[in-house]
C-alpha positions in Angstrom: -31.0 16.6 -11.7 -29.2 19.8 -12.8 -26.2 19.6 -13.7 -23.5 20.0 -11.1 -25.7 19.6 -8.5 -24.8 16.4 -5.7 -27.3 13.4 -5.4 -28.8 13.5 -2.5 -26.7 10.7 -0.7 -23.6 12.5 -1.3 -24.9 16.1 0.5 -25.8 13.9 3.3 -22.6 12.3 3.8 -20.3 16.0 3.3 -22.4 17.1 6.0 -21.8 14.3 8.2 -18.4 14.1 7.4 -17.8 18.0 7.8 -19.1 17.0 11.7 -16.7 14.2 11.7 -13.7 16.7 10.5 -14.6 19.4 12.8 -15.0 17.6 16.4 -19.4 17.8 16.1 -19.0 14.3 15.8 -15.7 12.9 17.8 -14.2 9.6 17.5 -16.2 6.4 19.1 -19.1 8.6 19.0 -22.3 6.6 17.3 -23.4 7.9 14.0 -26.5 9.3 14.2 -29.1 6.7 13.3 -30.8 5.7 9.8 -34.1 7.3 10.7 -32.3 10.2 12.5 -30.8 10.9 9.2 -34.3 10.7 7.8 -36.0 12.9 9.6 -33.0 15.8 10.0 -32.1 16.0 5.9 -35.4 15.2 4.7 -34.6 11.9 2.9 -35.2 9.0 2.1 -33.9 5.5 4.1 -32.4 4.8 0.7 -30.5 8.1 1.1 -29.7 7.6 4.6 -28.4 4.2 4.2 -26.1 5.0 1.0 -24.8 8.4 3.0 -23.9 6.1 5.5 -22.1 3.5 3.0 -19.9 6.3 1.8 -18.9 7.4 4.6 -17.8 3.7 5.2 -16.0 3.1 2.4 -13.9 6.3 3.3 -12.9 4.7 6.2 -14.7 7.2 8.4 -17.1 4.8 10.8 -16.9 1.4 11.3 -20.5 -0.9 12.1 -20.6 -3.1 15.6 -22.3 -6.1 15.6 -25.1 -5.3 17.2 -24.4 -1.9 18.7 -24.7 0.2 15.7 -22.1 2.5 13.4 -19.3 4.6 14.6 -17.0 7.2 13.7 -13.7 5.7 13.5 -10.5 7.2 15.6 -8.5 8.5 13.0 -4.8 8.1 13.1 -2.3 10.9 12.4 -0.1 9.8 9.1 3.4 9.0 10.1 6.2 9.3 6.8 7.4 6.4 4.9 10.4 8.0 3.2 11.6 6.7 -0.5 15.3 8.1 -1.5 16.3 8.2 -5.3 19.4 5.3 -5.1 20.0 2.6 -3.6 23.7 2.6 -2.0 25.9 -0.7 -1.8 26.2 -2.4 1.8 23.0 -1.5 3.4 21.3 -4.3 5.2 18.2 -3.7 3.5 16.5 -1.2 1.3 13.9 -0.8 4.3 16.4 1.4 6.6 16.0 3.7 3.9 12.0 3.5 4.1 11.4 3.8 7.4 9.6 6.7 9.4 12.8 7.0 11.9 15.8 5.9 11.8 15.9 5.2 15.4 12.8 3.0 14.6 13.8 -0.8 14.5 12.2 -2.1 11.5 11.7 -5.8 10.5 10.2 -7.8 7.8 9.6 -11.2 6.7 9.5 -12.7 3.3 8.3 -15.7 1.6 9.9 -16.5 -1.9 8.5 -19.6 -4.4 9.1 -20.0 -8.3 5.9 -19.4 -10.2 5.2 -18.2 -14.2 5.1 -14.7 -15.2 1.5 -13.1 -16.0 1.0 -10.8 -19.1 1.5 -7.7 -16.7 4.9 -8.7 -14.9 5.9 -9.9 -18.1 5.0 -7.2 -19.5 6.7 -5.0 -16.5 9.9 -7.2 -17.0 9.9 -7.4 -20.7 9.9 -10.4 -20.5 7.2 -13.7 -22.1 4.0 -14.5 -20.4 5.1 -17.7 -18.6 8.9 -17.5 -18.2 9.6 -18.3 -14.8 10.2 -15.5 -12.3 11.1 -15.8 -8.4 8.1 -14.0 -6.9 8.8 -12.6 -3.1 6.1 -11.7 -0.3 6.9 -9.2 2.2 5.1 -8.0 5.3 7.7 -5.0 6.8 6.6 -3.8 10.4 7.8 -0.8 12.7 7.7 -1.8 16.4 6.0 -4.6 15.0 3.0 -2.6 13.6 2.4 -3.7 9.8 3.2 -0.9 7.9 4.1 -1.9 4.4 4.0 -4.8 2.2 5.7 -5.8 -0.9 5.3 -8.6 -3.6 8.6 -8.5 -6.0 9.0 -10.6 -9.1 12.8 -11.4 -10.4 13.4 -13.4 -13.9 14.7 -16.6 -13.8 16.7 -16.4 -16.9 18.7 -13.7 -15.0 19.2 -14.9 -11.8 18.8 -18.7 -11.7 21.3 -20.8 -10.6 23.1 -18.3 -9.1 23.9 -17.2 -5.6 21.7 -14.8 -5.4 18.6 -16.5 -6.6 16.6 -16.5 -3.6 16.3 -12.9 -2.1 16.6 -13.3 1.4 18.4 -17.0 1.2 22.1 -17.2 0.5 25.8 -15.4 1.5 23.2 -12.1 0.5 20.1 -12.4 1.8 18.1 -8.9 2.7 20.6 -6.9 1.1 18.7 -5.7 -2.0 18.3 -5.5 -5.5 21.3 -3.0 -6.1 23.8 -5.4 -4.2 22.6 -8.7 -4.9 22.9 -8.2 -8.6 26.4 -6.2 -8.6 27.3 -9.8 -7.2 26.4 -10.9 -10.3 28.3 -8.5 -12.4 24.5 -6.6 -13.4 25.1 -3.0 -13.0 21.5 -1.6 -11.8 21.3 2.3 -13.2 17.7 3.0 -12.9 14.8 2.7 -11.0 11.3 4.0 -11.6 7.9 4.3 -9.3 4.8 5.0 -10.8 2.5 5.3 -7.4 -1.5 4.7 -7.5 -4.4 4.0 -4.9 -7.3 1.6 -4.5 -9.2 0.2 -2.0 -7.1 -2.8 0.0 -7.9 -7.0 -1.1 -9.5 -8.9 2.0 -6.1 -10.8 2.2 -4.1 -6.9 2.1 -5.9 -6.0 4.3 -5.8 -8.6 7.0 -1.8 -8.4 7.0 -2.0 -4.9 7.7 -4.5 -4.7 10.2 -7.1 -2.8 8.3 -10.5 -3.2 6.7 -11.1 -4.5 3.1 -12.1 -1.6 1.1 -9.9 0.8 2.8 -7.6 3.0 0.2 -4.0 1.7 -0.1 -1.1 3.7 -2.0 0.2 1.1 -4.5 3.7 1.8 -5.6 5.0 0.0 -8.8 9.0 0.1 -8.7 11.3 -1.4 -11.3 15.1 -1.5 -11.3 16.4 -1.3 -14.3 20.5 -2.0 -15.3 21.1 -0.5 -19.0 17.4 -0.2 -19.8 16.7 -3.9 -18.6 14.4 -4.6 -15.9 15.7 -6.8 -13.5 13.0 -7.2 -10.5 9.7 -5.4 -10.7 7.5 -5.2 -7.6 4.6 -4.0 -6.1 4.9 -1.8 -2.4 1.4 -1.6 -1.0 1.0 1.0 2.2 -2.3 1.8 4.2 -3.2 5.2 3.1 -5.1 6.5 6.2 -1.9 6.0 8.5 1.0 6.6 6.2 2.1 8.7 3.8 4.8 8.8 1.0 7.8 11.4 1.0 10.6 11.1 -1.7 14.2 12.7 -1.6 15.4 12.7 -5.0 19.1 13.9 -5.7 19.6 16.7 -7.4 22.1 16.6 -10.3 
């Protein structure tokens, strides 16, 4: 193959998915079929059938049981905004992440004890197998799944103190920034570091998605006089939301 030029399984799919971008082939409508594809582009069924695999692990067309592959409806990307700080006496750090503020967000979140592996530890500067409180989140808008969140806190830090479990105690939901000023730890920093992949099976299911499907995967640490004190993960479906940051200027 010269170089620069496509495999053939990739010129297949742009063309298909240029007719899925311009209207030629509108949502719900049925993919045109394996031997279709064959005869039309001149390939191969080993051709037609990868074409049709990329264009399924974009997230383009969906298979039926039964009834065949289809272009997927595609939704329009609503705005998950991120500000730069965290203020003192909000009732969660999710008003500030939500697409409207006249949008009633809610979220629920699980918290257990479990051991550090060597890339929190590493994220917390902390040993492999210190004990950390690990949080799950699933936040919804309307009740649609739209973000969720694991966040990992040391021990050493916050154990046996008030604010040990994150949404448990005379604190619960009110943040990092708050719950450790309660504890005289002044947070100063925090840094995101933002990445894709496709979505886990169990990802996946919470939000309502496929398993393969790309996910924005947001690593955030806060930091209070260079020391992490909670790391976490934010994980948000990339085909029906996107990112926006506001960042003060100083």
């Amino acid at each position: 193959m010269p170089f620069g030029e496509q495999p053939a399984y990739l010129r297949v799919a742009e063309d298909l998915r240029q007719q899925i971008a311009d209207g030629s082939l509108p949502p719900h409508t049925r993919l045109p079929s394996q031997a279709s594809i064959r005869a039309k582009y001149g390939v191969s069924d080993t051709v037609a059938l990868e074409a049709r695999k990329v264009l399924m692990a974009e997230g383009l067309v969906e298979g039926r049981s039964g009834s065949g592959t289809y272009v997927r409806e595609r939704p329009v990307p609503r705005t998950i905004c991120r500000s730069g700080y965290r203020t003192l006496g909000e009732c969660s750090p999710f008003r500030q992440e939500q697409t409207d503020e006249r949008v009633r967000g809610t979220w629920e979140g699980r918290s257990e004890q479990a051991e550090a592996g060597p890339a929190v530890a590493e994220r917390l500067r902390i040993e492999p197998g210190d004990p950390v409180m690990c949080t799950r989140y699933v936040f919804r808008a309307e009740g649609e799944p739209v973000m969720l969140s694991t966040s990992w806190e040391p021990l050493r830090l916050t154990g046996r103190t008030p604010v040990m479990l994150p949404e448990q105690g005379p604190l619960a939901g009110r943040g990092v920034v708050e719950r450790m000023a309660a504890i005289d730890v002044v947070v100063d920093n925090v840094a995101e570091g933002v990445g894709a992949r496709p979505a886990l099976a169990d990802e996946a299911r919470l939000l309502g998605g496929l398993p393969g499907h790309v996910v924005l995967v947001i690593e955030r640490t806060y930091q209070a006089g260079g020391l992490p004190v909670e790391t976490a993960d934010v994980v948000i479906p990339a085909d029906r939301f996107r990112v926006a940051y506001h960042l003060p200027v100083r």
